[in-house]
C-alpha positions in Angstrom: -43.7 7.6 -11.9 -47.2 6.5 -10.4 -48.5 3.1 -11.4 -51.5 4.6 -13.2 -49.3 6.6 -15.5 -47.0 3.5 -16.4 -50.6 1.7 -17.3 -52.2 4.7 -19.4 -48.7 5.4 -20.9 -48.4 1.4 -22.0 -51.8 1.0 -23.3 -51.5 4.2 -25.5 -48.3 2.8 -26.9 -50.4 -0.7 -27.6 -53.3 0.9 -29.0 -50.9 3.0 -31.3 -49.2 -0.3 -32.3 -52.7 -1.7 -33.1 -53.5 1.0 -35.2 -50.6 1.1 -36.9 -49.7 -2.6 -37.5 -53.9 -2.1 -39.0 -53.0 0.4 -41.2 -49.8 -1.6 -42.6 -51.6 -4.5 -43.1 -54.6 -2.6 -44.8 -52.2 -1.1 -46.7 -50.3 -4.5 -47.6 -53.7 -6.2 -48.3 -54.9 -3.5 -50.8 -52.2 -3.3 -52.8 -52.5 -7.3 -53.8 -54.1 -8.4 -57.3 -57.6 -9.2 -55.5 -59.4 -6.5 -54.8 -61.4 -8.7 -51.9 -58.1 -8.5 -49.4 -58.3 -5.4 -49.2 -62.0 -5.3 -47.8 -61.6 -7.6 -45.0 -60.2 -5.4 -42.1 -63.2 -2.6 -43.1 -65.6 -5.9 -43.0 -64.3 -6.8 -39.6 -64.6 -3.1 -38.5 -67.7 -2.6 -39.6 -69.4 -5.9 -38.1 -67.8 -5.1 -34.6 -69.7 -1.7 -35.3 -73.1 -3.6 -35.9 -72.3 -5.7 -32.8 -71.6 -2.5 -31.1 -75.1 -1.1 -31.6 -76.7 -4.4 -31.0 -75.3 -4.2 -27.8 -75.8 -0.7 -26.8 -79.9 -2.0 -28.3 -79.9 -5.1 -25.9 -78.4 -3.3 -22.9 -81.2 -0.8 -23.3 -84.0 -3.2 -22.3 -83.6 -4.2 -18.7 -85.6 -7.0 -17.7 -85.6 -7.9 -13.2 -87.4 -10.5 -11.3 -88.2 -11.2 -8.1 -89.3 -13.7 -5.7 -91.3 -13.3 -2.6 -92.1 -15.9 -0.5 -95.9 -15.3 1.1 -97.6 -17.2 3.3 -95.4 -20.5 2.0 -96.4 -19.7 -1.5 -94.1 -18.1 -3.8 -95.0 -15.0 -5.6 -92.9 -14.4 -9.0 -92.5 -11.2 -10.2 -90.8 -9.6 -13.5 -90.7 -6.3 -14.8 -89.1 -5.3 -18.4 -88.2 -1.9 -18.5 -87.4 -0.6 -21.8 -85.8 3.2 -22.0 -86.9 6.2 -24.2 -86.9 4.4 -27.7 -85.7 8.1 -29.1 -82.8 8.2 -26.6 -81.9 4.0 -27.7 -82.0 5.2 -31.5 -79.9 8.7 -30.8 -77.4 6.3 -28.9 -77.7 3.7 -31.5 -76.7 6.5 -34.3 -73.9 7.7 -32.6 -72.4 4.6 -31.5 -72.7 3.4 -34.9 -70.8 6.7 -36.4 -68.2 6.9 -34.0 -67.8 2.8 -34.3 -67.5 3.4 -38.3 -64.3 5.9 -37.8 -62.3 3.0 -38.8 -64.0 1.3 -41.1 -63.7 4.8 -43.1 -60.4 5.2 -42.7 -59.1 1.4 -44.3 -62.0 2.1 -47.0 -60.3 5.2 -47.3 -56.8 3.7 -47.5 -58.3 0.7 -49.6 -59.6 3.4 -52.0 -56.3 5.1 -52.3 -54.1 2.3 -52.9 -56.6 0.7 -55.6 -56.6 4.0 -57.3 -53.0 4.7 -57.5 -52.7 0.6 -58.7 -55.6 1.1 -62.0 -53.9 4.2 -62.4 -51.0 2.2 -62.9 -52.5 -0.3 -64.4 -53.9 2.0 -67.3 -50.5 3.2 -68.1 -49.0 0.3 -68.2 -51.7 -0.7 -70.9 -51.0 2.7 -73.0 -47.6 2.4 -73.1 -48.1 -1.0 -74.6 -50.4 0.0 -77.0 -47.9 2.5 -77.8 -45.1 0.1 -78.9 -47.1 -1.3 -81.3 
């Protein structure tokens, strides 16, 4: 087996056992009596998601300078180039959705398992006040 299959084969393996091991412990977290544990991995997703477009924002804007030396005196120059702002905020959008597929997903999971605990939680509470 080529070298390049072994690495692609491993690092699908390891991003699947990220995922997963994230979806256990979101699962895990949501299910506990506070309902903020259950929002930290979405909080984490979606602030590497705002640092995600920030970046694709600040690569956007290149800035070069140069030196030229003439006649023993040196001549400085810089030029900022910044790209088509409609092209930076289409790239910005869709950076920003695809980077969110996770967040949705442990909001998602968050959602279900807090549902399925008030629903539990409620019957719990009417079978009590059926006993008395």
């Amino acid at each position: 087996m080529n070298l390049a299959y072994t690495r692609i084969i491993f690092t699908l393996i390891l991003l699947f056992a990220i995922g997963g091991g994230m979806i256990v412990l979101q699962v895990f977290l949501s299910r506990k009596e506070s309902k903020w544990l259950g929002l930290i991995l979405p909080m984490i997703t979606f602030g590497i998601s705002v640092l995600a477009v920030l970046s694709v924002i600040a690569l956007s804007v290149f800035t070069a300078t140069s030196t030229l030396m003439v006649d023993g005196e040196v001549m400085e120059q810089t030029v900022t180039q910044i790209g088509n702002v409609s092209s930076i905020i289409g790239t910005a959008i869709y950076i920003f959705l695809l980077a969110n597929i996770p967040t949705a997903v442990l909001l998602a999971i968050y959602a279900a398992c807090r549902g399925k605990r008030n629903r539990q939680r409620a019957l719990a509470k009417m079978s009590v006040q059926d006993l008395e």
